[in-house]
C-alpha positions as CSV (number, residue, x, y, z in Angstrom):
1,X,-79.9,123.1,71.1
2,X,-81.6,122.3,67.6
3,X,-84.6,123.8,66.4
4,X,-86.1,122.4,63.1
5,X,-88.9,122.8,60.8
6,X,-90.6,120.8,57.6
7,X,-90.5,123.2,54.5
8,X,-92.6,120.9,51.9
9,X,-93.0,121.9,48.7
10,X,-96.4,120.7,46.6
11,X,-99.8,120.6,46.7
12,X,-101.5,119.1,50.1
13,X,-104.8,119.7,51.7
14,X,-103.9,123.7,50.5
15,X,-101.0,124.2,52.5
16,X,-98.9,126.1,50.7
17,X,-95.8,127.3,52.8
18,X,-92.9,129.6,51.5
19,X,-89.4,130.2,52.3
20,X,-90.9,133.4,53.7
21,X,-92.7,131.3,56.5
22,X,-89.3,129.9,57.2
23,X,-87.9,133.0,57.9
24,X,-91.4,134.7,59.6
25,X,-90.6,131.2,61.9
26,X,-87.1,132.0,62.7
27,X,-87.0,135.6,63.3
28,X,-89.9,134.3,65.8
29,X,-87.3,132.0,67.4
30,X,-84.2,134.5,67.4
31,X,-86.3,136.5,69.6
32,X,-87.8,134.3,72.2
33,X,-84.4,132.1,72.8
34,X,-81.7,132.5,75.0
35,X,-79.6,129.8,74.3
36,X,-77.0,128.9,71.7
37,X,-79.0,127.0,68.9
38,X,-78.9,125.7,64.8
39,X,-81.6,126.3,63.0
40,X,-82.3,123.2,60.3
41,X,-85.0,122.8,57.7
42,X,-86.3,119.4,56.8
43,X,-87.4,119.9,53.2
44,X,-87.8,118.7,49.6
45,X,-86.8,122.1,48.3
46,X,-83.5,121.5,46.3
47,X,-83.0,125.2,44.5
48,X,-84.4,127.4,47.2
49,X,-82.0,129.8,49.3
50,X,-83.6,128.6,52.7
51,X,-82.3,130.5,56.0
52,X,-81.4,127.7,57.9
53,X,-79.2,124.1,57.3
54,X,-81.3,122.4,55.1
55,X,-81.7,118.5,55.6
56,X,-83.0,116.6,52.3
57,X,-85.9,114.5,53.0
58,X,-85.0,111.0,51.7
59,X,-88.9,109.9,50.9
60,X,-91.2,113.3,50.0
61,X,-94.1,111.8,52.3
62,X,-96.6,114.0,51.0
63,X,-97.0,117.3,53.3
64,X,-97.4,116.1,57.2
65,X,-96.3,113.1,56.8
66,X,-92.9,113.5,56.1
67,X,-92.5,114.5,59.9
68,X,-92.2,110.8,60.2
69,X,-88.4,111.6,59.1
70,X,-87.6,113.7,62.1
71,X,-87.3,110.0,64.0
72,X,-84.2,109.1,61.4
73,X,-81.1,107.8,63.0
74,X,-79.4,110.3,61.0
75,X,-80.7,113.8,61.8
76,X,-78.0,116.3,63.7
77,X,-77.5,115.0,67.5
78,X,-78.7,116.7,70.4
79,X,-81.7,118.1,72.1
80,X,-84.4,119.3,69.1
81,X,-87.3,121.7,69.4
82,X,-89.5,120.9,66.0
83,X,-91.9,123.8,65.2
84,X,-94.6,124.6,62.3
85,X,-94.3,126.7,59.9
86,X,-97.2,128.4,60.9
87,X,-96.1,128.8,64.0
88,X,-95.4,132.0,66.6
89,X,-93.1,131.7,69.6
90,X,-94.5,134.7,71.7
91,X,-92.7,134.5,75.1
92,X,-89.4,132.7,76.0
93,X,-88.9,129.0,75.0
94,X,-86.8,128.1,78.1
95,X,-90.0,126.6,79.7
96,X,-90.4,124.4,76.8
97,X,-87.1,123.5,76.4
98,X,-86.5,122.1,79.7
99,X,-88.7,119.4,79.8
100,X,-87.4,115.7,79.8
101,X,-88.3,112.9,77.6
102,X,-87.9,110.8,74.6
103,X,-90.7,113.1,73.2
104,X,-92.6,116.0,74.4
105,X,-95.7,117.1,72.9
106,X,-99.1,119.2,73.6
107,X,-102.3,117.5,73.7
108,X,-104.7,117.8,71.3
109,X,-107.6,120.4,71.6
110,X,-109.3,118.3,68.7
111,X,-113.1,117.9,70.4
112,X,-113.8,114.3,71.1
113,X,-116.9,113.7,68.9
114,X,-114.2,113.2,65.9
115,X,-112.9,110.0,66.9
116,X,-115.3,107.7,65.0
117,X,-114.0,109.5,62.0
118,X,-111.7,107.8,59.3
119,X,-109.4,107.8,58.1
120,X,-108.3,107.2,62.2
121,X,-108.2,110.3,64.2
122,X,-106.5,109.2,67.6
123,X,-107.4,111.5,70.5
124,X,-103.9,112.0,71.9
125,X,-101.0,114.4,70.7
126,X,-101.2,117.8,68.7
127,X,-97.6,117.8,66.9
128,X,-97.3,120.9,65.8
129,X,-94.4,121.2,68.4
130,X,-92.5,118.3,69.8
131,X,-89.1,118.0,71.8
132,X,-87.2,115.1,71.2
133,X,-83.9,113.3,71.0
134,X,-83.1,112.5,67.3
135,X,-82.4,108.3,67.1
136,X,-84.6,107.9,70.4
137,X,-87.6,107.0,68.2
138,X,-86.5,106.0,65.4
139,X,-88.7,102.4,65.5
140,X,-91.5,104.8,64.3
141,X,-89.7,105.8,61.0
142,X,-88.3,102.3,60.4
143,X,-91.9,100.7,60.8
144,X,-93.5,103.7,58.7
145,X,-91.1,103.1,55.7
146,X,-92.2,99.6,55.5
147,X,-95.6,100.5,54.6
148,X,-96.3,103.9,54.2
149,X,-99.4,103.9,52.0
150,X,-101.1,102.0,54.3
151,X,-100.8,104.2,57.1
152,X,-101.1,107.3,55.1
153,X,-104.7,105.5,54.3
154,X,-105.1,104.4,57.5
155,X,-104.6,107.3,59.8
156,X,-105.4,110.9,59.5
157,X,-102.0,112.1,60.2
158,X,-98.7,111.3,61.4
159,X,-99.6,112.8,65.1
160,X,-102.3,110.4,65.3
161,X,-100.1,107.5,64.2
162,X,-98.1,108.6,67.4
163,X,-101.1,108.8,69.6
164,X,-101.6,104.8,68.6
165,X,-98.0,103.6,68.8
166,X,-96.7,105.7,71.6
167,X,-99.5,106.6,73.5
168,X,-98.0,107.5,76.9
169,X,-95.3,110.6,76.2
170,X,-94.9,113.1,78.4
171,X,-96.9,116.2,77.6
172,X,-95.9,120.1,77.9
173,X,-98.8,122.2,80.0
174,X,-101.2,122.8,77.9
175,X,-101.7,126.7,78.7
176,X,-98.3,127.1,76.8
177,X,-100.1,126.8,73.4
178,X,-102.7,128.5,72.0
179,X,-104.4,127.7,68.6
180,X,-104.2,130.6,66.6
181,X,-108.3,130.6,65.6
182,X,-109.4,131.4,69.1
183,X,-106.8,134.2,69.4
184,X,-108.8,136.3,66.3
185,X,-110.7,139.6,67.3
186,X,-109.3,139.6,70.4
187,X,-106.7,142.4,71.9
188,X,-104.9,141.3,75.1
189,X,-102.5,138.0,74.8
190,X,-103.3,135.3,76.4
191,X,-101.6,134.5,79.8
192,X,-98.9,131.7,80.3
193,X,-98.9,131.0,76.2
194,X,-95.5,130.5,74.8
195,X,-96.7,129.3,71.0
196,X,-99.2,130.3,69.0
197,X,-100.1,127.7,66.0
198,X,-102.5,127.2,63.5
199,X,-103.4,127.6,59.6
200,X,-107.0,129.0,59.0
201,X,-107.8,129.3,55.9
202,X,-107.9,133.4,55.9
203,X,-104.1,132.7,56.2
204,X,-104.1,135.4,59.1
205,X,-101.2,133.3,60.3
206,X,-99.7,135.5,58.2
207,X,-101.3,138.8,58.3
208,X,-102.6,138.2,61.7
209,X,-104.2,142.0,61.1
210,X,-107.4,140.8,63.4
211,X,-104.7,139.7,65.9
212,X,-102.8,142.9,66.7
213,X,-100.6,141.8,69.5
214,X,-99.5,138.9,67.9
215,X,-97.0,140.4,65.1
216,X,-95.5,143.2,67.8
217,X,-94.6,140.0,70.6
218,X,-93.5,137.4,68.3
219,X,-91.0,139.5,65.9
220,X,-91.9,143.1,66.9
């Protein structure tokens, strides 16, 4: 089993990830699998001591959109778990991992009214966690590299490009994921959730001090 993550370094809509959220991630991981796994970063980050085999990004798409390179021919073979940075694993992955499928991703809890928006929102997948076969895809990078500016222009992100191209993926159940802004101010976990994702910008995806089970079940 493979479980990667996107460490980008630069400035982008004000993300601005760390190595620290690399580790925060994996010591989530560590815990909540029970299976024999590599850990592998995709990044741009030459220099930085990164816990995890790093894989160089060949095109620094800015921020999200260099997820498009997780459909490379040449990414590590076998069955991959991808994960956000700002993401929590909170109860075991095996659920997750045992679903079948090209790609498996959650559907989006974006609310529907934001579909006229541009650039293109497409009301489909939320790709903040996807299981996939490396290679399986990889149409999707090979058509994105052809003309990247024009669908970095055209769509909002890369999960929406998805929701266009390949519209009919199988989906995980959505009570396995919860978005981490409706967990704040409340004190009993939510049933059934397995992750936990989502930057708001009081970064309490961090310091999830309004959130006080969260710390205690995903590396307590």
């Amino acid at each position: 089993m493979n479980i990667i993550c996107l460490y980008w370094v630069g400035k982008f809509r004000n993300r601005d990830f760390t190595v620290k959220d690399v580790v925060r991630l994996r010591e989530s991981v560590d815990k909540h699998i029970d299976t024999p796994y590599t850990f592998y970063c995709l990044t741009n980050a030459v220099n930085s001591e990164i816990p995890a085999e790093k894989i160089m990004l060949k095109h620094n798409w800015p921020g999200w959109w260099s997820k498009i390179e997780l459909h490379r021919q040449d990414l590590p073979k076998g069955r991959t778990l991808y994960l956000d940075l700002d993401s929590h694993v909170i109860r075991p992955l095996a659920p997750l991992l045992e679903h079948k499928g090209d790609l498996v991703m959650f559907e989006t809890k974006t609310p529907r009214f934001r579909r006229v928006q541009k650039p293109k929102i497409v009301q489909r997948y939320q790709a903040a966690t996807m299981l996939f076969t490396p290679g399986k895809l990889a149409w999707i990078y090979d058509k994105f590299r052809k003309n990247p500016n024009i669908y970095m222009a055209k769509y909002r992100s890369d999960q929406d490009i998805m929701g266009e191209w390949i519209p009919n993926q199988p989906l995980f159940p959505g009570e396995c994921m919860k978005k981490l802004s409706s967990c704040v101010n409340t004190n009993t976990p939510p049933e059934d959730v397995i992750i936990v994702t989502g930057q708001p910008k009081s970064e309490s995806f961090r310091n999830p001090a309004t959130i006080p089970w969260l710390e205690p079940m995903a590396r307590g």
